[in-house]
C-alpha positions as CSV (number, residue, x, y, z in Angstrom):
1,X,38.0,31.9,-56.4
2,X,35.4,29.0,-57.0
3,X,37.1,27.3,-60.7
4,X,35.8,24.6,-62.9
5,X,38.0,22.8,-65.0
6,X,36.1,19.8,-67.4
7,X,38.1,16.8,-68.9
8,X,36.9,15.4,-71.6
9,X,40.5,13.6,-72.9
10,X,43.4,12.2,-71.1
11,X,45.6,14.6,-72.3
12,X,43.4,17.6,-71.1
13,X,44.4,15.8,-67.7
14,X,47.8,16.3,-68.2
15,X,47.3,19.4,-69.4
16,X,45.3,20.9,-66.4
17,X,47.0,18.7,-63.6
18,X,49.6,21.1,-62.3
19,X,47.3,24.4,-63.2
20,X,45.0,22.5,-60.4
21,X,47.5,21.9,-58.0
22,X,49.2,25.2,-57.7
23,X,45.7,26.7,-57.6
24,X,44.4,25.1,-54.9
25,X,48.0,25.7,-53.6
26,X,47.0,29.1,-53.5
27,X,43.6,28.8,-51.9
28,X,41.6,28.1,-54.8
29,X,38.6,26.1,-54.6
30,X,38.9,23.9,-58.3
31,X,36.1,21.6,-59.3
32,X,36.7,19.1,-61.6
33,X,34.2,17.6,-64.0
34,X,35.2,14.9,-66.5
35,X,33.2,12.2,-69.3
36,X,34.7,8.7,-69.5
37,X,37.1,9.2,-72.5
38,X,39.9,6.2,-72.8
39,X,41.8,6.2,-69.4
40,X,41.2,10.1,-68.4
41,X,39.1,9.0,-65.4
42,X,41.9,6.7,-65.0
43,X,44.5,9.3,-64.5
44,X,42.5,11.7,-62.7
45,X,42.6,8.4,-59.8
46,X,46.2,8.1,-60.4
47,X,47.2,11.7,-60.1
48,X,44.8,12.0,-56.9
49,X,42.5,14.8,-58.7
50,X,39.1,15.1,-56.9
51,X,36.9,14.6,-59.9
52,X,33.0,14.0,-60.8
53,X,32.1,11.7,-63.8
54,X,29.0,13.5,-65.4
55,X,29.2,11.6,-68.8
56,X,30.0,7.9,-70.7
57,X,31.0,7.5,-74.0
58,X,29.2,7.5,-77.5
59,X,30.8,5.6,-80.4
60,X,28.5,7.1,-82.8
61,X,27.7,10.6,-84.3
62,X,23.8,10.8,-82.9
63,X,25.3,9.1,-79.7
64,X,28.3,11.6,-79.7
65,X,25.2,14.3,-79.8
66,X,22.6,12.6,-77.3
67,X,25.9,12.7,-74.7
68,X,27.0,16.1,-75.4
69,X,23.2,17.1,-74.6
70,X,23.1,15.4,-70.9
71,X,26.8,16.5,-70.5
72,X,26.0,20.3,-70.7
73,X,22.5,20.0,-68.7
74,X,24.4,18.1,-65.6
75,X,27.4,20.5,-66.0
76,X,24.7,23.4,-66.3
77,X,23.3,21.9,-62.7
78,X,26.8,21.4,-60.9
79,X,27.7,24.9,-61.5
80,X,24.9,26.5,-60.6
81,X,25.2,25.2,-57.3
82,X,29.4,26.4,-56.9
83,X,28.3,29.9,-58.6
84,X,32.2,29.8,-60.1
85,X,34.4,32.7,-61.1
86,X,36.1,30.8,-63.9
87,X,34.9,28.2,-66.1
88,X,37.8,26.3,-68.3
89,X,38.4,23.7,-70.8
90,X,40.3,22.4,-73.9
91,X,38.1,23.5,-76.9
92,X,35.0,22.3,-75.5
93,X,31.5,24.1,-75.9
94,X,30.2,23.4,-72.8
95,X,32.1,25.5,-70.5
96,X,31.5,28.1,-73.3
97,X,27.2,27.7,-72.5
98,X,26.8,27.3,-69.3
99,X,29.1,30.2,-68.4
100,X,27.3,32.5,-70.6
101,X,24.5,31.4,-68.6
102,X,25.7,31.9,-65.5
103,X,27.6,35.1,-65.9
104,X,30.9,33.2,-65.3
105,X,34.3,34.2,-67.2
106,X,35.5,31.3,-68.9
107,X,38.8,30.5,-70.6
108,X,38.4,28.0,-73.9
109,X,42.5,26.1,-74.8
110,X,43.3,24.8,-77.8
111,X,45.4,23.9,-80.1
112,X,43.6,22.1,-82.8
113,X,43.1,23.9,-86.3
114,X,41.7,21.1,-88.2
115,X,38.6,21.4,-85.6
116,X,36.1,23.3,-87.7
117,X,33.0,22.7,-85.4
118,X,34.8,24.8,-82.7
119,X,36.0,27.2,-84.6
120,X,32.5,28.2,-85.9
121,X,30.4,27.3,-83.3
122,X,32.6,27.8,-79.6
123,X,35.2,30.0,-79.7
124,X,33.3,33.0,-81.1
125,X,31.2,33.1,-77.7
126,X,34.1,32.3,-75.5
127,X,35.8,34.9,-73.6
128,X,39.1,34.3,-73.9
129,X,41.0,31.7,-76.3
130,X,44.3,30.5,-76.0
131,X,46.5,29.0,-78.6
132,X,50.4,28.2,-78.9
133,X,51.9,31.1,-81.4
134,X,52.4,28.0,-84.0
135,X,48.6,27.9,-84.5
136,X,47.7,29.3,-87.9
137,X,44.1,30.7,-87.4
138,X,43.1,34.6,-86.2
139,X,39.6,33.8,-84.1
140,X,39.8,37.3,-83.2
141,X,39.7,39.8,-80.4
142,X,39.5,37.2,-77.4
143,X,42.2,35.3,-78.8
144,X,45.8,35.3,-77.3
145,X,49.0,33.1,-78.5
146,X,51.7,32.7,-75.7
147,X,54.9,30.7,-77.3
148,X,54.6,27.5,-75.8
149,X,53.0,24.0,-76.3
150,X,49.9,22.4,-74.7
151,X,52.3,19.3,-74.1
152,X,54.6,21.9,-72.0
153,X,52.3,22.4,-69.1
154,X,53.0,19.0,-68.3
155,X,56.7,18.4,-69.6
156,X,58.4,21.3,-68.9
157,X,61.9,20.4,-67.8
158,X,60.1,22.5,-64.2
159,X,57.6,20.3,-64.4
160,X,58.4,16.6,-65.3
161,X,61.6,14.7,-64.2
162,X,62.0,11.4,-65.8
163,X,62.5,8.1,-64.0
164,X,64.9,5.8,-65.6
165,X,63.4,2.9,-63.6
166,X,61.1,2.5,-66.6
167,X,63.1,0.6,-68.4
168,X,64.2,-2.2,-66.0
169,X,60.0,-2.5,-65.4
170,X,59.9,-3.5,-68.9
171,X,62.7,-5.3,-68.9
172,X,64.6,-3.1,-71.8
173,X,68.7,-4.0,-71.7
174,X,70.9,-0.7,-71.1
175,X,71.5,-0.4,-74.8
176,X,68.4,-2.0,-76.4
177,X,67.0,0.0,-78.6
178,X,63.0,1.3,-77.8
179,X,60.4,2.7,-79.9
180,X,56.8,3.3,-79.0
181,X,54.1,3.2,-81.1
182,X,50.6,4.7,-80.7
183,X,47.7,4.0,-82.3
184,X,44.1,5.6,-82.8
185,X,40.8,5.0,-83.0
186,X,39.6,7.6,-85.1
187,X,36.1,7.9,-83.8
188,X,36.8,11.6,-82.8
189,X,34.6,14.1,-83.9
190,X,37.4,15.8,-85.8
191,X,39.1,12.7,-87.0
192,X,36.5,10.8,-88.6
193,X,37.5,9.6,-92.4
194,X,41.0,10.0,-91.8
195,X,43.8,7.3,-91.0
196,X,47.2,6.4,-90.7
197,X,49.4,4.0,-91.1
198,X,48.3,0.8,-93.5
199,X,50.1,-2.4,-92.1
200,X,50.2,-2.7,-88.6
201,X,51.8,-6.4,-88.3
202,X,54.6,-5.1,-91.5
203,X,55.2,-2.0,-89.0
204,X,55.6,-3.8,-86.3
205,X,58.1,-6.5,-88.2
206,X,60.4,-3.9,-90.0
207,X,61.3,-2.1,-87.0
208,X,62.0,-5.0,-85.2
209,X,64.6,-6.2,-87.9
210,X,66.3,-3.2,-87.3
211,X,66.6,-4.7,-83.7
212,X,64.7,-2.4,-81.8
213,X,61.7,-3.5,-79.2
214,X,58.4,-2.0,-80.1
215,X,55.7,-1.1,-77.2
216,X,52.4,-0.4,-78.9
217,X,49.5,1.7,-77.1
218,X,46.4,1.5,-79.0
219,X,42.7,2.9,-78.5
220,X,41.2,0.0,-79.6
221,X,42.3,-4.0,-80.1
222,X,45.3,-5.3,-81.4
223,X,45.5,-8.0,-83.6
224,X,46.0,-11.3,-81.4
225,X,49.8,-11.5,-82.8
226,X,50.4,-8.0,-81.7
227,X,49.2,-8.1,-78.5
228,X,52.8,-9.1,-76.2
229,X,53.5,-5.8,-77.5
230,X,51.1,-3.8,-76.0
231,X,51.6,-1.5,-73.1
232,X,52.0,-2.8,-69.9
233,X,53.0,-0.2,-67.8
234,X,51.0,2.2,-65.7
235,X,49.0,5.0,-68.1
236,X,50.6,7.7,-65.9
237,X,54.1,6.3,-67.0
238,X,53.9,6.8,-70.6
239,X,56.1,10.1,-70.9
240,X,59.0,8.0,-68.7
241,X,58.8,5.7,-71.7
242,X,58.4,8.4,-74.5
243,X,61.7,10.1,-72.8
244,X,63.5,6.9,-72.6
245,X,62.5,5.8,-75.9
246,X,65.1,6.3,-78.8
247,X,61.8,6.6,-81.3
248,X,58.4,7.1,-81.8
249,X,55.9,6.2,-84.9
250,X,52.6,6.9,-84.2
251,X,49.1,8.0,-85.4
252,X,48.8,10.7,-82.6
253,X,49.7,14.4,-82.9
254,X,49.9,14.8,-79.1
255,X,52.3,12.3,-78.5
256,X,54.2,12.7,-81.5
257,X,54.6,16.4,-79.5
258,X,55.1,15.1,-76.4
259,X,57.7,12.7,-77.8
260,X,59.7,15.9,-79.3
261,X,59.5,18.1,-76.6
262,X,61.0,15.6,-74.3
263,X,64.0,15.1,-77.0
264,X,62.9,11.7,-79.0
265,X,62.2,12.1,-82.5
266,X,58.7,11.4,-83.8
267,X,57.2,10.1,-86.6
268,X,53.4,11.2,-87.1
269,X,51.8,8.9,-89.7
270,X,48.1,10.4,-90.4
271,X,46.3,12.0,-93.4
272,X,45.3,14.7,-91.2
273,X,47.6,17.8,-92.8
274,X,47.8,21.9,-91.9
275,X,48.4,21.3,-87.9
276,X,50.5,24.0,-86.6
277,X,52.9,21.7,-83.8
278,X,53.7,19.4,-86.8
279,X,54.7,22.4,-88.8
280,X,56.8,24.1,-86.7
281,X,58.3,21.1,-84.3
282,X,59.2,19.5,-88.0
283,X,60.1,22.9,-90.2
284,X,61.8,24.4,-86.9
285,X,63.3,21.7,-84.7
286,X,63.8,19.1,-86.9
287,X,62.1,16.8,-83.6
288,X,58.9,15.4,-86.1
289,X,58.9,13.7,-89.7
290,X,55.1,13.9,-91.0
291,X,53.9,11.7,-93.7
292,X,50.8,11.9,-94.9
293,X,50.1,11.6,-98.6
294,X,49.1,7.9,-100.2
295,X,52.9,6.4,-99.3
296,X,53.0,7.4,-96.2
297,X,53.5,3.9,-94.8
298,X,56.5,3.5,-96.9
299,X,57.8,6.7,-96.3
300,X,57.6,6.3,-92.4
301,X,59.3,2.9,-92.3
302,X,62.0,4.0,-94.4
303,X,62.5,7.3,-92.0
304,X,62.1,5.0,-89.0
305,X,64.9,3.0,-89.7
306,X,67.2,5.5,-90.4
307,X,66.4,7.1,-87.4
308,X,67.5,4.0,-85.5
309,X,70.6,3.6,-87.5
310,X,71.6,7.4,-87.4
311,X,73.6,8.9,-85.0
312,X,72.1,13.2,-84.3
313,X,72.0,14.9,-81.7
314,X,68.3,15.5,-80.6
315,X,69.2,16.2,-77.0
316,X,70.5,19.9,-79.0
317,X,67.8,20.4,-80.6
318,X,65.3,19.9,-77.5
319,X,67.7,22.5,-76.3
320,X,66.9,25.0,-78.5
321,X,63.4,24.0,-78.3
322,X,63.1,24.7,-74.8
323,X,64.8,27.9,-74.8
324,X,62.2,29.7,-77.0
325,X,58.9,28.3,-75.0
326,X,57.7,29.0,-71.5
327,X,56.2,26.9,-68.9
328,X,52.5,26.5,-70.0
329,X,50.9,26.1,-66.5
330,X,52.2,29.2,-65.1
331,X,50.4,30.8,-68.5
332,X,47.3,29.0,-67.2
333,X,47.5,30.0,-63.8
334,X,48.1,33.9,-64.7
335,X,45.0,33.8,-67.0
336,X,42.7,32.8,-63.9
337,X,44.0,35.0,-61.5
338,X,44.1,37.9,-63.4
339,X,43.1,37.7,-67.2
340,X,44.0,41.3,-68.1
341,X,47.2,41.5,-67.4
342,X,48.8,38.0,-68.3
343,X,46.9,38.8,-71.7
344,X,48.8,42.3,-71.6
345,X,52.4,40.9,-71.3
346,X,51.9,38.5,-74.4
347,X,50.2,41.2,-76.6
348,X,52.8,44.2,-75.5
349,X,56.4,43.6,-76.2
350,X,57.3,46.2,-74.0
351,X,56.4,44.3,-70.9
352,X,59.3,41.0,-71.4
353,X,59.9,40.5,-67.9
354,X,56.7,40.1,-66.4
């Protein structure tokens, strides 16, 4: 089969990585589109993924709009000329369009219930939607849940083995103390007039006391006293860190997930409220501590440090994480190949071993 896969995120390159890999394993031809987003076209290099760059960036809402518009038309143009079988991407409308115009099945991810937009306006036409079970919303008849993370197509224990070599790069002493801290823009569409934590600098400082070193990864500048702490490894290295890290505070839902399926606890500072992941990875697993209300800065220090000074066992409860999920890619995978039955064994209990 001819499939087209569109990036529009660094995580949806995670995300879709091995799903390319073991299709063209298989003899599938997959074309990948992407639109300059952070350091996605960077990762697509680093990974090795054939790729075509058919859009910049917009840092503005009519910008965001004027983008999408030339995005769709060159996708539109690419695709006409492969004639694909399957069109697929993370909650994005333009697979959703220039499928329907082409006649193509296409398969729409997410994981995302705060995005309204799609909800209304993309997944309706879509022909299939997938969602982890923790996600709250019914979109209806072409929607399937399969139990399972986003995060896990990527950091499956199958899929991801950790290199401890991370932490002599950065220079981190056997039992120094690590926590990673991410910070966001919040220029997405679906972000915009939230925020997250308040002080930075007193962040930055309190954790520190307790000892620890803090590595910051941020979308945008740091202040110029901040900046020694900033990432220096290579983007593609982040989840060795995350898994060799004893904590992580952050403004990011994905990486707060990513940080608590590899077994380090996370601490998701953001007035964003009612995602699914949090919900379940904090009510469930015990692997995220949300704060979001007006002291959430407080709050999340206070929990950070008695994180570091506590002694549980989160390598258990990663276990017990991990034995209720499945391997998200080979989901992915199923669904292009043949879309009928891998939506059969997660709506039919009577099929478990399939």
């Amino acid at each position: 089969m001819d499939v087209i896969v569109t990036i529009q995120h660094p995580a949806h390159v995670h995300f879709f990585r091995n799903a390319i890999e073991e299709l063209e394993h298989r003899g599938h031809d997959v074309h990948v589109f992407a639109r300059e987003k952070d350091i996605a076209i960077d990762l697509l290099e680093a990974y090795g993924i054939d790729h075509e760059v058919i859009a910049g960036r917009a840092s503005n809402l009519p910008g965001k709009a004027a983008i999408q518009l030339a995005y769709e038309w060159r996708l539109f143009r690419r695709a006409r000329k492969i004639g694909p079988d399957v069109m697929m991407a993370i909650g994005e409308p333009g697979v959703v369009h220039v499928s329907a115009a082409l006649g193509c099945r296409d398969i729409v991810f997410t994981d995302t219930e705060h995005a309204t937009y799609r909800k209304r306006f993309v997944y309706p036409m879509a022909d299939r939607v997938c969602s982890p079970e923790f996600y709250q919303d019914d979109i209806g008849e072409n929607h399937v849940k399969y139990p399972g993370y986003h995060e896990l197509a990527y950091l499956h224990p199958d899929r991801f083995e950790p290199d401890p070599a991370i932490a002599e790069e950065i220079g981190l002493a056997p039992d120094e103390q690590l926590v990673v801290m991410r910070l966001v823009s919040w220029e997405a569409a679906h972000d915009i007039g939230d925020e997250g934590i308040d002080d930075i600098a007193d962040a930055v400082e309190r954790l520190e006391a307790e000892g620890a070193r803090v590595i910051i990864t941020a979308e945008g500048d740091l202040p110029p006293e901040l900046e020694d702490r900033e990432l220096s490894v290579a983007p593609e290295r982040i989840h060795d860190l995350l898994y060799r890290a004893d904590l992580f505070v952050g403004e990011s839902a994905t990486m707060a997930t990513e940080s608590a399926v590899l077994g380090t606890p996370a601490i998701l500072v953001s007035t964003i409220e009612g995602m699914g992941n949090v919900r379940e990875l904090r009510d469930e697993y015990g692997l995220v501590f949300s704060y979001a209300d007006g002291r959430r800065h407080e709050r999340a220090i206070q929990k950070a440090v008695s994180i570091l000074d506590g002694d549980e066992d989160w390598a258990e409860r990663r276990r017990q994480l991990l034995a209720d999920k499945i391997d998200t890619t080979n989901f992915v995978t199923a669904l292009v190949e043949d879309d009928a039955t891998s939506v059969d064994v997660f709506r039919n209990p009577a099929l478990p071993d399939q």
